[in-house]
N, C-alpha and C positions, 0 to 999 in steps of 0.2 A: 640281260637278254641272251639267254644262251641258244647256240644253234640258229642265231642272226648273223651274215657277212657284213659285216663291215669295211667297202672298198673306195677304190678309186680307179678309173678306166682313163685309158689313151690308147692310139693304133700308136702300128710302125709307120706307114706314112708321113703322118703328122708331127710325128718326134722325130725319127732315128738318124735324119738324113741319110747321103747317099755313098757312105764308107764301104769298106770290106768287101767290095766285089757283086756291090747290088745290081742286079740286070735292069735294062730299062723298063719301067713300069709305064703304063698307059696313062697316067696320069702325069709322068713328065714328057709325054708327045703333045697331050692335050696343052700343057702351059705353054708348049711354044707357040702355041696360036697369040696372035695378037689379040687384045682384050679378052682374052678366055679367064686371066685371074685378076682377081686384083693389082693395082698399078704394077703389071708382070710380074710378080712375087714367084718366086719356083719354091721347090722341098728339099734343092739340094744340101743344106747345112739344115733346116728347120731348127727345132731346137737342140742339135746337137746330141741325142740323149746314150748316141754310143760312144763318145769320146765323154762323157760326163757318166755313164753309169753306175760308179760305186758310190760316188755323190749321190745321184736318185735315188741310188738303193737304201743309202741311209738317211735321204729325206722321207721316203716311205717308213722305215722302221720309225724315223722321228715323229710322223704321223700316228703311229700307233694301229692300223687296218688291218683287219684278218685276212685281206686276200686283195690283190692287184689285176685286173683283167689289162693284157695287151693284146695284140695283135703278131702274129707271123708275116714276115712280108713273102709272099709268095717270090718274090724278083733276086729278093737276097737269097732264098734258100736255092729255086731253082732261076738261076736267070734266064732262061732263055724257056720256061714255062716246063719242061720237060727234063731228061735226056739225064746229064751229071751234074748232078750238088753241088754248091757252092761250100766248101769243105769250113771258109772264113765266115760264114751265115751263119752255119750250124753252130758253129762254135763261137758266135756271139748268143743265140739263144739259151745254149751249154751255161754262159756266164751270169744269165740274168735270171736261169730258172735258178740255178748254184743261190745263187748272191739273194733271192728272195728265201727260201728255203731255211738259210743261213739267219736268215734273222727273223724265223717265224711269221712267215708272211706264205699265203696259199697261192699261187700262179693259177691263173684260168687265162685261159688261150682261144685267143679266135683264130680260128684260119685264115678265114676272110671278110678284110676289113678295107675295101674297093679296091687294092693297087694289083692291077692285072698284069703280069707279064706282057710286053706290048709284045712278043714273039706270037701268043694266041691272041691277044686279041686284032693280031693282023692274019689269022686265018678265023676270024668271025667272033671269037670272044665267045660270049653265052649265047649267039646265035647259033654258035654251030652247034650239031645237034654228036660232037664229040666230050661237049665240056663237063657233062656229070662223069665220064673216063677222066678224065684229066686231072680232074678235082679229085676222085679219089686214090688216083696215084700218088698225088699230090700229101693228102690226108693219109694213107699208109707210109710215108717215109717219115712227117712229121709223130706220126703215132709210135712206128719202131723206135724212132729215136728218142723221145721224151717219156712215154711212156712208164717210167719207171720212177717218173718223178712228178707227172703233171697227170692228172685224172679228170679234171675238168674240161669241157669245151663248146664251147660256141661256134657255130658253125659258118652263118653266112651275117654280116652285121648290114642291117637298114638294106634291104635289097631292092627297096622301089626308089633305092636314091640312086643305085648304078644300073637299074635298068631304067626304069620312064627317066630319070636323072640325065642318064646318061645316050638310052639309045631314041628317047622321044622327043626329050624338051631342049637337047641339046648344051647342057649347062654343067652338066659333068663329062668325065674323060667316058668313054671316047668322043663326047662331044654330038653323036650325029641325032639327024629327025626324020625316024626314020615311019613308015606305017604303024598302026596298031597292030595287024595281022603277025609282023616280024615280031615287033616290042614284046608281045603277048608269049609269041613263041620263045623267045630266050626267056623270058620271066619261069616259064614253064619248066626250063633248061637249069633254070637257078636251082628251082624246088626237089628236082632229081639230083642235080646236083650236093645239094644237102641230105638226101633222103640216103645217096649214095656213102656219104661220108658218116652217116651213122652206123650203117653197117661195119663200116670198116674201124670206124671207133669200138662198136661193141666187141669186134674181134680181136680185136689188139691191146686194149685197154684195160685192165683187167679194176674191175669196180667202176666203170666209167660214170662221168654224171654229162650229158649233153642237153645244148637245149638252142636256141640261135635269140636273135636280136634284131626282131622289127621293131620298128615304130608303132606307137599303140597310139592312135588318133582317137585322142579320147575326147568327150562331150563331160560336162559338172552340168549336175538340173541347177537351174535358176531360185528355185525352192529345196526346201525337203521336203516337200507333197512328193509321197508314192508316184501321181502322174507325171511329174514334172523326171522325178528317178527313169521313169518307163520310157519316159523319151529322150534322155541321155542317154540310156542303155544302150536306146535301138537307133540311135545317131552314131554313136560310139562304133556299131558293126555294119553303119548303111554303106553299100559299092557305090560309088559312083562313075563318072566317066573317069579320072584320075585314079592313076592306081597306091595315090597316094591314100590305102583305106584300109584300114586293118584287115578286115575280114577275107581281102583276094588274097592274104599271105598268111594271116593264123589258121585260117579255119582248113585250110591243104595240113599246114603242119599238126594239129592239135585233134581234127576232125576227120581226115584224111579225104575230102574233099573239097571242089571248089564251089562258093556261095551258089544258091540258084539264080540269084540276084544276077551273080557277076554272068553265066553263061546266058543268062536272058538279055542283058545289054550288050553284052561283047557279040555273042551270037557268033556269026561265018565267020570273025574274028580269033576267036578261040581256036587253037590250034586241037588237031585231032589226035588222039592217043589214046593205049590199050587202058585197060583198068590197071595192071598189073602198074603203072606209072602212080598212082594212085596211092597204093599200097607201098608201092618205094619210099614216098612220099609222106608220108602217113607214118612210119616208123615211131613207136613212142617214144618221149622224152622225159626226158626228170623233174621238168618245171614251167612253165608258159614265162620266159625270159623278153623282157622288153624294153627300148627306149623310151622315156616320156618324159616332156621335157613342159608342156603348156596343155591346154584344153580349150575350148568351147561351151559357154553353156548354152543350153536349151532350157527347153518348154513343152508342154503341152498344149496344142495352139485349140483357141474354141469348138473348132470341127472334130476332134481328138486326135489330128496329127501332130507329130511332133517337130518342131522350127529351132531353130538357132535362135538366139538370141542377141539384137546387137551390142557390139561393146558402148556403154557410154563414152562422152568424151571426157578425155583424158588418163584414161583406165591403164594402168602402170604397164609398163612394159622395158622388153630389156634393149640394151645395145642393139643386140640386133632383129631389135622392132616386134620382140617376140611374147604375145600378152603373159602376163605372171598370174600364175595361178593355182596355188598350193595344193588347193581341192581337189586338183586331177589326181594326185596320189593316195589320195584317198577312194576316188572313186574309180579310177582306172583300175588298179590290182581287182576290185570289187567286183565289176563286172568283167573281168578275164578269168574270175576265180568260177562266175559266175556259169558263163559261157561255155570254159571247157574245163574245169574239173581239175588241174594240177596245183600243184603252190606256184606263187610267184614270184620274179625275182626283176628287180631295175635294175638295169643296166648300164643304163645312162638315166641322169640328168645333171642338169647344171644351167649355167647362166654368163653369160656374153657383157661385159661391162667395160666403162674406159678407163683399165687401170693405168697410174704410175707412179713413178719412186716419189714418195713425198720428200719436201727439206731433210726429215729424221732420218731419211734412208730406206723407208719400211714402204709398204702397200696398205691403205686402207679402204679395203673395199665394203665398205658397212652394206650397201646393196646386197653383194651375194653373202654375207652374214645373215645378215632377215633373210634372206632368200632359202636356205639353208635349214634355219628354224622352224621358216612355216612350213615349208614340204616336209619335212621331216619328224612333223608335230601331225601332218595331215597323213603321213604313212604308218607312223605307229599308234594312231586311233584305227585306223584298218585293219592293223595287227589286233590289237586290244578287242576289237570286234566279232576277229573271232576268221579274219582272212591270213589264210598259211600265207605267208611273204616269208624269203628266204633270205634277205639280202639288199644291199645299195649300195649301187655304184654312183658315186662323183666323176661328172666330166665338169673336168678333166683336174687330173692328178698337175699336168703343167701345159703353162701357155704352149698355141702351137700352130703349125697350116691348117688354117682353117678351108683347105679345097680349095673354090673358085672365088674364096673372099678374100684370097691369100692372110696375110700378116696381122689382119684388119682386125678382128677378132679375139679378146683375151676371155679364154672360159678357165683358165685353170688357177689350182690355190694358189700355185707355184711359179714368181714374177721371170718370166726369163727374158733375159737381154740379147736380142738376136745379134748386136754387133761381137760381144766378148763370148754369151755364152753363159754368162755369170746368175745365179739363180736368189732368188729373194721371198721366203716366204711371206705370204701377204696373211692378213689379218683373219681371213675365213679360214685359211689353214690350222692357225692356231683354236679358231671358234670349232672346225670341224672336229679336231681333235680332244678339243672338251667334251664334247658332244657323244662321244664316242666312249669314253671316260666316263662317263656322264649315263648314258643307257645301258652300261655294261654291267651297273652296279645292281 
């Protein structure tokens, strides 16, 4: 399969811990709350990944992937959100764009991957209506300096998890619950935000490839009847009151406006702004870049609307209670290819299980092995089909913070020991790296 990525993703939050002069990030104000994480879990050490990175680096070459997507942490480059660099950041990203490079491995880089300088977000974060400046100050210093070695980028990752996440349901940093009318407006803030840092990638980048990383809240029809397709589709892009909904955040980026849907419900809600925000906004991209991790099926209900479908009982699911469903990769890229017109590219998926060291020493996680297979059996018949797909990412390359679930959660190939640090490839690792082997041919 040539001209297919074959990866694996993690942020800097979740691995890097808090060495080298990382400024405080918003998401270690948030852990101080009592019960805000898991049995109080913080990210100060997480899994270590910058006192262990030439090891990572040659567990990824071990792996055998065309390309590693991480995360910049905005606190380690600039701590204090602004002003002067962190000279020790930079020159940890210097060693891990080097060190993949070195072993024929392609670096794709997010900006932003939730950990907000707490210096801005205690002058409002993506409420204030400074943060698409901020963001691409931010995004030109990152550009000047990699640039010469990193062409890919990702802009804003899962952005209705740190906004309704974080400024409505109160469950991420910063934690608050705040109106729709606010929540709406910083969501707004995100988009320009992004819209801004494409600009600024195209200028400075020379060949760039951009794209970002929502959530693709996808629907699987119940059948293969055409009606039952028709009504996953249009489940797949329906607004709701949660802006946990694909269409309030692809269809700005891909379409360059917001659903009618969505300004018909939000209504005096929706913040006001020129067209020219729009068009910011709207900036092309290289690919409709997504997370997708599970699905929904639907139907075609008697009256010809289309309904969900309940799960039956017992209907498999992961660790973290999340239903398994292969068939979303198949039909998610499908109707994204469908909808707006670019190739596609996963981002994320993966699968939450309760690993540990067996007697042997090893990981056998046969769950995310099947897991692995069918998704992956379910995206390259999409392919086959005749859907441009660019790419798969695995979440996660190594166990890590899981957020607000702290420690709780193992998604990655790669078994890490939070007390020493110590790393253990688990059995999907090796499975994934067949696999790869295996499609390549």
């Amino acid at each position: 399969m040539s001209s297919f990525l074959w990866g694996v993703a993690t942020s800097s939050y979740q691995i890097e811990g808090d060495a080298l002069g990382r400024g405080v990030a918003n998401w270690d104000t948030f852990a101080e709350r009592p019960g805000a994480i898991f049995e109080g879990h913080d990210a100060k050490s997480s899994a270590a990944h910058i006192a262990h990175l030439d090891e990572d680096l040659d567990l990824l070459k071990e792996l055998g992937v065309d390309a590693y997507r991480f995360s910049f942490s905005w606190p380690r480059v600039l701590p204090l959100g602004q002003g002067t660099p962190n000279e020790a950041g930079l020159a940890f990203y210097d060693r891990l764009i080097d060190g993949l490079l070195q072993r024929g491995i392609e670096p794709i880089a997010t900006l932003f991957h939730w950990d907000l300088p707490d210096a801005l977000e205690r002058e409002g974060g993506f409420l204030n209506e400074r943060m698409p400046g901020w963001f691409a100050e931010y995004t030109a210093l990152l550009a000047r300096r990699y640039s010469d070695r990193v062409r890919r980028f990702i802009t804003l990752n899962e952005p209705h998890a740190f906004i309704e996440g974080g400024l409505r349901q109160g469950r991420h940093a910063p934690g608050h619950q705040l109106p729709l009318a606010l929540v709406l407006r910083a969501a707004h803030h995100a988009l320009l935000a992004h819209g801004r840092a494409v600009d600024v990638l195209r200028a400075l980048v020379p060949k760039s490839w951009i794209t970002a990383a929502p959530v693709l809240i996808s629907s699987i029809p119940e059948s293969e009847s055409e009606r039952d397709q028709q009504a996953a589709q249009e489940l797949t892009f329906r607004v709701t009151d949660s802006l946990r909904a694909s269409a309030f955040w692809m269809d700005p980026l891909y379409l360059g406006r917001y659903p009618e849907a969505a300004l018909e419900r939000f209504g005096a809600d929706m913040p006001r702004f020129p067209s020219s925000d729009l068009d910011q906004i709207g900036r092309p991209l290289d690919a409709v870049g997504f997370n997708l991790y599970d699905a929904t099926p639907a139907r075609q209900a008697p009256d010809g609307s289309p309904e969900f479908v309940p799960w039956p009982p017992g209907a498999p699911r992961s660790a973290f209670n999340w239903p398994i469903t292969p068939a979303a990769l198949y039909y998610g890229p499908l109707f994204a290819w469908q909808r707006y017109g670019l190739p596609t590219i996963i981002l994320e998926n993966g699968l939450s299980t309760r690993d540990w060291l067996a007697l042997d020493g090893q990981v056998h996680d046969a769950e995310r092995v099947n897991f692995i297979e069918r998704h992956l059996s379910a995206l390259l018949r999409a392919r086959e089909a005749g859907v441009p797909i660019e790419g798969y990412f695995h979440w996660s390359f190594l166990d890590n913070y899981e957020w607000n679930h702290g420690y709780r959660e193992r998604f990655g190939l790669v078994y890490v020991d939070y007390r020493t640090g110590r790393r253990t490839p688990k059995d999907s690792f090796l499975s994934y790296r067949g696999l790869i082997e295996h499609y390549r041919r």
